[in-house]
C-alpha positions in Angstrom: -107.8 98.1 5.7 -104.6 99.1 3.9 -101.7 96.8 3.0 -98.0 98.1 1.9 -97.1 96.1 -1.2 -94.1 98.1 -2.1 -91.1 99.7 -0.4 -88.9 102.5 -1.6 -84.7 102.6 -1.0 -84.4 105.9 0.8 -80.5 105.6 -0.5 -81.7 105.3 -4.3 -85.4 105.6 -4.6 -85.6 102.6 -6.2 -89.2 100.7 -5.8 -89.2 97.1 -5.5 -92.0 94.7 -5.3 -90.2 91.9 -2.7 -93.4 89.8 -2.5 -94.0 89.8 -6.7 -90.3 89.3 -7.1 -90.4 86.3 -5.1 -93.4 84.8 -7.0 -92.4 85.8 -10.3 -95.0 88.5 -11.3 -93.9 90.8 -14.0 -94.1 94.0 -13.7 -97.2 95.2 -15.8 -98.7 91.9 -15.3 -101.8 90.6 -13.6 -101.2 86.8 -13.7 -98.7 85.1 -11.5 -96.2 82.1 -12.9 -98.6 79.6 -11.6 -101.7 80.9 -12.9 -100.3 82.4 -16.3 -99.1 78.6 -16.9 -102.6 77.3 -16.7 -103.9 79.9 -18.7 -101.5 78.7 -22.0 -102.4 75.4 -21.1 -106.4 76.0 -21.3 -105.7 77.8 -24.4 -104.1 74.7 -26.0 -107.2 72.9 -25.8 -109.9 75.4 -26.7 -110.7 78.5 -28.1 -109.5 81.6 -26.2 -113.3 83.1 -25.9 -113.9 80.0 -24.8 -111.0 79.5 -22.5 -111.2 82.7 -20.6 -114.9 81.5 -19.3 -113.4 78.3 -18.3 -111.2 80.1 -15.9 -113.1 82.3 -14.7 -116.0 79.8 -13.7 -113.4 77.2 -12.2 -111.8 80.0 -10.0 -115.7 81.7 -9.2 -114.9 84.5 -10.9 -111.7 85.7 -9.1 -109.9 85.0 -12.4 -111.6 87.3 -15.1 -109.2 87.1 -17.8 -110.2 88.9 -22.0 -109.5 86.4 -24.0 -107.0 88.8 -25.9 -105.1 88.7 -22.4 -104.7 84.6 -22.8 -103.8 85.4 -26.7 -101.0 87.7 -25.7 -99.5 85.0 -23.1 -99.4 82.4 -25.9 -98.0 84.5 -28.7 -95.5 85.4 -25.8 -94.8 81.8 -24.9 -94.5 80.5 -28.5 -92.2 83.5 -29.2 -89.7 82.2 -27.4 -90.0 78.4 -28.5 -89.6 80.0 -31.8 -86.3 81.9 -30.9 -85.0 78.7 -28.5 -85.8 76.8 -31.9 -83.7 79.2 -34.1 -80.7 79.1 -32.2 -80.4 75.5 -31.6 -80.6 75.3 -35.7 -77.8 77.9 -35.9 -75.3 76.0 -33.4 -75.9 72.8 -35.6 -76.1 74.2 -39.0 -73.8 77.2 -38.9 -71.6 76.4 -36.0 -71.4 72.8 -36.2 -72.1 72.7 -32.7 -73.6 68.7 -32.5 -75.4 67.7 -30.2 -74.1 64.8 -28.3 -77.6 63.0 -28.2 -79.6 61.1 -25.4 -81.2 57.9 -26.9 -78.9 55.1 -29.0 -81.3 53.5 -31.6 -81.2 51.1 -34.2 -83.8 52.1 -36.2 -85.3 55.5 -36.5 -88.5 56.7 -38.4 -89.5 60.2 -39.5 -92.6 61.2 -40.9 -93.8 64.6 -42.2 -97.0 66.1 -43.7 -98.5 69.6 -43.8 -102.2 70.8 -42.7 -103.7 74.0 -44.0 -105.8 76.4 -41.3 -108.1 79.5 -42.5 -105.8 82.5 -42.1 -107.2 86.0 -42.6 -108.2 87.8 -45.9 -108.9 84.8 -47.5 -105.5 83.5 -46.7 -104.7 79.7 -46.0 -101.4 79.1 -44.0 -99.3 75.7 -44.5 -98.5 74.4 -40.5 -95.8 71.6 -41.1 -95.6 68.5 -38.5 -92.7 66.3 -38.2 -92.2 63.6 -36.0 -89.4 60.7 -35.3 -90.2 57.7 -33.3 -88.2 54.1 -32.8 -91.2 51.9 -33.1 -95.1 51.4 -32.6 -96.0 48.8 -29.7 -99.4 47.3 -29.3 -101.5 48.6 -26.6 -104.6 46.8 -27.3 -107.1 45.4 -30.0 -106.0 47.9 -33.2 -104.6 50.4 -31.0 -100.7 51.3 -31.1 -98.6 54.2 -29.6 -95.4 55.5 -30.8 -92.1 54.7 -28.5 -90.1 57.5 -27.5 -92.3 60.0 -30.2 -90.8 63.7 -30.8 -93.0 65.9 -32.6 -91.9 69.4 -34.3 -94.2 71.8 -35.7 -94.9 75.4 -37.0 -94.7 77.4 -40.2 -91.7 77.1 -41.9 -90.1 77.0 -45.4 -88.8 73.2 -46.5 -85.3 74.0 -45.7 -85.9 76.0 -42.7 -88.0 73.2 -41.5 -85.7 70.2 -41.8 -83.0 71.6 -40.2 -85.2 72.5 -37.1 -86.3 69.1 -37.0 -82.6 67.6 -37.3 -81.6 70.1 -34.1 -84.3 68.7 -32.4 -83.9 65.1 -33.4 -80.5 65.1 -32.6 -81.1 66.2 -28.9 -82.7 63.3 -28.4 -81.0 60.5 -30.5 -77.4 60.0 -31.5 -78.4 60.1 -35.3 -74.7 59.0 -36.4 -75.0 55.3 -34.7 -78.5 55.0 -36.1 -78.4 52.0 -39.0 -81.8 51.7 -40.5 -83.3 55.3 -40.9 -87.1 55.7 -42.7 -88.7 58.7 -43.9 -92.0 58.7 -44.8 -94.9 61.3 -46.3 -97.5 61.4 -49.1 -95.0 62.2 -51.9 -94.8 66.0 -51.7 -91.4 67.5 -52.8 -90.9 69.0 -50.0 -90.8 66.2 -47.9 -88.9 63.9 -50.5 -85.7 66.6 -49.9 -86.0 65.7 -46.2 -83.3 63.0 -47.5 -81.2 65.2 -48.6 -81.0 66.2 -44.4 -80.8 62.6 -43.0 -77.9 60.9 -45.5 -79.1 57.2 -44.1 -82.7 58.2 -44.7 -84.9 55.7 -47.3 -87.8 57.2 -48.7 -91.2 55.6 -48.5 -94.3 56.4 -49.3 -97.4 56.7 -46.7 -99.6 53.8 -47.2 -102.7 55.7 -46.1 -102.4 57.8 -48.9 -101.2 55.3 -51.5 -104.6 53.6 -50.4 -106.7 57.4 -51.1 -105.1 57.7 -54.1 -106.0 54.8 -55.5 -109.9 54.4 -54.4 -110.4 58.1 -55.4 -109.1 57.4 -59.1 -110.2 53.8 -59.5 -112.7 52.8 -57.2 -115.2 53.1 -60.2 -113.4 50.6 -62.2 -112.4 47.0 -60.2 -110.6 45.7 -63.2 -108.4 48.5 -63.2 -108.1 48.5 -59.9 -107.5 44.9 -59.5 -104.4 44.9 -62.0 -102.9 48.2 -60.6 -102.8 46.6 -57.2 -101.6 43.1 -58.5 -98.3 45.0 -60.5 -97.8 47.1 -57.1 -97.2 43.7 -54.9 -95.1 42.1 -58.2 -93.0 46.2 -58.1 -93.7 45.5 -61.9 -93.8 49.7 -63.2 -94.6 48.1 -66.8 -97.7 46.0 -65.5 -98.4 48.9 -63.9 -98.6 51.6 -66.2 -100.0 49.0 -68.9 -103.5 48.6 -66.1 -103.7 52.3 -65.8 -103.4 52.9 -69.6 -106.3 50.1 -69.9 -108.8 51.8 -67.1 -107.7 55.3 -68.9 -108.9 54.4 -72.0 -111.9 52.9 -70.7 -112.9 56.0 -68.4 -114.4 59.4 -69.7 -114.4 63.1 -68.9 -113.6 63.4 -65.0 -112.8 60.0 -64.4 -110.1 59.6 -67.2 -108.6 63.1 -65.8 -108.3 61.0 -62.3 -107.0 58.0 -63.4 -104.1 59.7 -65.4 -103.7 61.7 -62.1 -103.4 58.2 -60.3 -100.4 57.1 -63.2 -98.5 60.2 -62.5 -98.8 59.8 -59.0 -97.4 56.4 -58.9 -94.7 57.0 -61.0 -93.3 59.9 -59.3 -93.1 57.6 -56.4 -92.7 54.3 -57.4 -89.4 54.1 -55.6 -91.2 55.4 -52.2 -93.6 52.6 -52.9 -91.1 49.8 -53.5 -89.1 50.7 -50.3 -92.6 50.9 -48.2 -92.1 47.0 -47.9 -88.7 47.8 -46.1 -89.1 47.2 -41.7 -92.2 48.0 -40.1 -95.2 50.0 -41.9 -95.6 53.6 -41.4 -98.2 55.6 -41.6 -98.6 57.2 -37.8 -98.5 61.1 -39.2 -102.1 61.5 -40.4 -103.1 60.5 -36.7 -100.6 62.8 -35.3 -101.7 65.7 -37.6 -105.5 65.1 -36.3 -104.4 65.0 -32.9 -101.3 67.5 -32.6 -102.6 70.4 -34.8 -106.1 69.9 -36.5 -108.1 69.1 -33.8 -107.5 72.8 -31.9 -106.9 74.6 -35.2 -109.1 73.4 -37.8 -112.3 72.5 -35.8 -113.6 76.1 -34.3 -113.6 78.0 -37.5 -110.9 80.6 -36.4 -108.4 82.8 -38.7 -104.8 83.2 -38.1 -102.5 85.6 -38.3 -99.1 83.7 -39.4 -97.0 84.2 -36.4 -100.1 83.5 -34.2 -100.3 80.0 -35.6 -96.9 79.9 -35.7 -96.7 80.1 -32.0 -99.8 78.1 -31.3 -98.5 75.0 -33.5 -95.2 74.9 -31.4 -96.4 74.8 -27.8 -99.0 72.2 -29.2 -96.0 70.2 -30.2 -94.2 71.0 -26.7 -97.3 69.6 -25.5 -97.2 66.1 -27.4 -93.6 65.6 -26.6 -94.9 66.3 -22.9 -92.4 69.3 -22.3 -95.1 71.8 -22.2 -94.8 72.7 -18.4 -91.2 72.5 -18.2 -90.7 75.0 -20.7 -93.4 77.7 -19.4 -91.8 77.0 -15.6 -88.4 77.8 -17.2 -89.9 80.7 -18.6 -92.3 82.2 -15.5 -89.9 81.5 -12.8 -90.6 82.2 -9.1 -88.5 81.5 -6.2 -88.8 78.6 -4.6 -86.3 78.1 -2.2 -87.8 81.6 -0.9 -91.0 80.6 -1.1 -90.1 76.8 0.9 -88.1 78.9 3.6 -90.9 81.2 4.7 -93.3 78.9 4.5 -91.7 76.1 6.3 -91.5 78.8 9.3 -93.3 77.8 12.3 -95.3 81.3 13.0 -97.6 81.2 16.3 -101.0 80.1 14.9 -103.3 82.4 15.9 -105.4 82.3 19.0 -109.3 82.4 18.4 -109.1 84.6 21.3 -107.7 87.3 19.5 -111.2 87.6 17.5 -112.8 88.3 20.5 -113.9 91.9 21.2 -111.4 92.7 17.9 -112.6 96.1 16.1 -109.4 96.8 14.2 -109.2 93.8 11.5 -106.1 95.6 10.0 -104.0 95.5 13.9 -104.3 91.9 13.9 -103.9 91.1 10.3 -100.4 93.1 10.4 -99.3 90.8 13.3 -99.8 87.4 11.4 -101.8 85.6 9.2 -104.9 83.6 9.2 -104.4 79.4 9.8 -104.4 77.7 6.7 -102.4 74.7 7.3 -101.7 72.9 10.7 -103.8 72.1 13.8 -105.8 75.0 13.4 -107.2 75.1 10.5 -110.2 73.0 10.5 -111.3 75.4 13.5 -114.9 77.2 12.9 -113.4 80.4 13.8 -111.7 80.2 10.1 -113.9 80.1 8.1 -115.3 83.6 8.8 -112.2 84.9 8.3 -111.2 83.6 5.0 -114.2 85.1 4.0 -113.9 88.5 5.1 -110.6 88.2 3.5 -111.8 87.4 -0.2 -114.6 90.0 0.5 -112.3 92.8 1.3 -108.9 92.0 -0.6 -108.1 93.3 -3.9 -108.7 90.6 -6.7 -105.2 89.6 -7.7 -103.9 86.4 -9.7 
């Protein structure tokens, strides 16, 4: 059995595929829209190795996919978020192109923390997560969710990466009628000049760390402790620095090394710490690390090549914000109204009477297809069919 998948202009010679132009197939490509979207999807929640088994078992083998093939398709995918990203920074930043926003919000929060994965050669690369929310609600006993949560992420320098995440943020909120706007991280510098990028913005410091900090440099010593946090609900910075002194000088080697670690800490952002008691409490970014980021990067012992991570960490984020399949439809597109019209034809079904006596499967297979939908199709004739059809046919996704 032969089937013609091309045809040739015999005015021009061109070759044209009609069939893989109409469901979106590259050129080059084994994968169609459909199937090349599933395989970036299955890749953003486990390993590629482990990824390509998944799809081949799930499809019985018909899908038997490298795992470099599913590597290629997200590096190709992320490319692109990477590029959209860039050019929405330039209309904003160098164009002053602003975006006229979606959401009207009193109160906006933004939070933003790095998280190191193994890179190659010894290498450690710095993927940076930001994310802006209105408010946590309560959905059950210690369990709360972000409302209308954006997340950003990839590897980027500081300034690089604040101005993506103000194109971003201001897609979705009109930042200029926002009146209380909080920006929250574990005291890095880098995050700190995030209010130099949201003028509104007060700085305050993440409570979860604030708590580490403390319990890894005094949780040997409960007077110091005790004093240090009784100064940090009176905002005293004398009291303060007066009980750290104290549990210095009683501490030796290591521990006194910590503790005057701990004083430094606290002074750099005591002003983070007083504003913490400013609207509702933060800390939502070490969850959204864990869950955005670390959990596929950090847990299978990979190493990643800069742009690779790159890529991976902004269709994760694509994923959180739940954009994930808009985005790689956008970018595979087939042609649906096409696809609708020939479909929605009503063809003859097929009579079981034409498989009687039949010797030249390819005759009747060039005059219509088998039943798969309609009144037909639960017919035992079908069956037996279908399967001479995935026994004969080439494999192709």
């Amino acid at each position: 059995m032969s089937i013609t998948w091309g045809s040739i202009n015999e005015h021009t010679g061109e070759r044209r595929f009609l069939l893989d132009e109409t469901l979106g197939i590259e050129g080059c490509k084994r994968l169609s829209p459909w199937m090349r979207e599933i395989a970036v999807q299955a890749s953003l929640e486990m390993p590629y190795r482990r990824a390509a088994r998944f799809l081949s078992a799930m499809t019985l083998g018909t899908i038997d996919l490298r795992n470099m093939t599913l590597w290629q398709e997200v590096q190709e995918a992320g490319k692109e978020l990477a590029k959209e990203a860039e050019e929405k920074k330039a209309l904003l930043f160098e164009y002053g192109v602003i975006p006229e926003g979606k959401l009207k919000a009193s109160s906006l929060n933004i939070e933003a923390d790095e998280v190191y994965v193994k890179g190659r050669n010894g290498k450690r690369h710095a993927i940076k997560i930001g994310i802006g929310y209105e408010a946590k609600r309560e959905t059950g006993k210690d369990r709360r969710e972000l409302i209308e949560r954006r997340v950003v992420s990839g590897i980027r320098g500081s300034d690089s990466f604040w101005e993506e995440l103000v194109a971003e943020l201001c897609e979705y909120w009109k930042l200029w009628e926002v009146d209380e706007l909080y920006l929250g991280g574990d005291g890095a510098r880098w995050i700190k000049e995030g209010c130099d990028y949201f003028p509104k913005a007060v700085y305050r410091l993440d409570p979860y760390h604030l708590r580490r900090t403390l319990l890894e440099g005094l949780g040997h010593d409960e007077e110091g402790l005790s004093g240090v946090l009784e100064a940090l609900k009176e905002e005293d910075l004398e009291k303060l620095n007066q009980a750290l002194l104290g549990a210095e000088r009683r501490a030796k080697g290591a521990k006194k090394k910590r503790i005057a670690a701990v004083r430094k800490y606290l002074n750099n952002n005591w002003e983070g710490i007083c504003h913490s008691k400013a609207g509702a409490r933060l800390g939502a970014i070490e969850g959204q690390v864990f869950h955005h980021v670390a959990r596929r990067m950090k847990r299978h012992g990979a190493g990643w090549s800069e742009k690779g991570a790159d890529h991976l960490a902004r269709l994760l984020a694509k994923k959180a914000n739940g954009e994930l399949s808009k985005v790689l439809k956008a970018k595979w597109e087939t042609k649906p109204d096409v696809i609708k019209r020939l479909v929605g034809e009503k063809k003859p079904f097929i009579n079981a009477d034409v498989l009687t006596g039949a010797k030249d499967h390819g005759e009747w297979l060039r005059v219509t297809m088998p039943v798969l939908y309609g009144s037909a199709q639960s017919a035992p004739w079908v069956k037996y069919v279908m399967r001479f059809l995935v026994e004969e046919l080439p494999r192709i996704a």
